[in-house]
C-alpha positions, -999 to +999 in steps of 0.1 A: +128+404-276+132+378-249+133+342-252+105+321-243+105+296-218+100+261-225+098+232-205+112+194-219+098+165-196+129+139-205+135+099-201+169+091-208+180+059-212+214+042-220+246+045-195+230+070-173+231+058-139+261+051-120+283+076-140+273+108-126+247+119-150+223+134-121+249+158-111+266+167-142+232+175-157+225+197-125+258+212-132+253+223-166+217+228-160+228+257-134+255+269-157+228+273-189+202+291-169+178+262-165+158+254-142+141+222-131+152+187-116+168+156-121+164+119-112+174+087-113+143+058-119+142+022-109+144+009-142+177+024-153+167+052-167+172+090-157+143+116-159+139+152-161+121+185-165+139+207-181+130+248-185+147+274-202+150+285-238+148+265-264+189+267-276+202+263-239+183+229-233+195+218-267+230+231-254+223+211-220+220+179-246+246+182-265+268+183-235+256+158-218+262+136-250+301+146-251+308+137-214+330+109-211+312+079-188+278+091-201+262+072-231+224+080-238+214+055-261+175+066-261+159+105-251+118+104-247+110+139-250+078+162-246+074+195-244+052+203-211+037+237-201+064+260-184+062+263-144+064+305-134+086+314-108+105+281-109+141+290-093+171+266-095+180+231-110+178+204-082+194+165-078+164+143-068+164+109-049+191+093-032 
C-alpha cells in the first residue's frame, strides 16, 4: 500500500536566513523525495510547502534541526491539500 501524500505549509523562524537554510532544505528536500519550494521572507523568517509522505517531511525536520548554523527556534505548521503532478523541490527569491 502506498503512502499518501501530504503537503505541510511551514514558517520557520529562528537562525534561518543567512546560514544556508534555503538550500540545504532544497537539498534534503530532493534527497527525501519531496517536492515543493522554499523561501526566504522579509521578516526573517523562512517559508515552505512541503509534499511527500508523512515520515520523509518529518525526516526533512529532523535534519534540518541537526545542521550546524541552522537554529529554528519557532515552526508554524498546517497541513494544506496536496498539489498532483507537482515535480521537484525549488529555491525561491533571491
Amino acid at each position: 500500500m502506498a503512502d499518501t501524500a501530504v503537503r505541510w505549509h511551514v514558517f520557520f523562524s529562528g537562525r534561518v536566513q543567512h546560514v544556508g537554510f534555503r538550500y540545504t532544505a532544497c537539498y534534503l528536500a530532493r534527497e527525501l523525495y519531496l517536492t515543493g519550494w522554499v523561501d526566504n521572507l522579509p521578516d526573517g523568517r523562512v517559508e515552505m510547502e512541503a509534499q511527500g509522505t508523512l515520515r520523509c517531511l518529518r525526516q526533512l525536520v529532523i535534519r534540518l534541526k541537526g545542521q550546524a548554523y541552522i537554529r529554528i527556534d519557532d515552526m508554524d505548521v498546517t497541513e494544506i491539500a496536496a498539489v498532483p503532478h507537482e515535480r521537484g523541490f525549488a529555491v525561491r527569491g533571491y
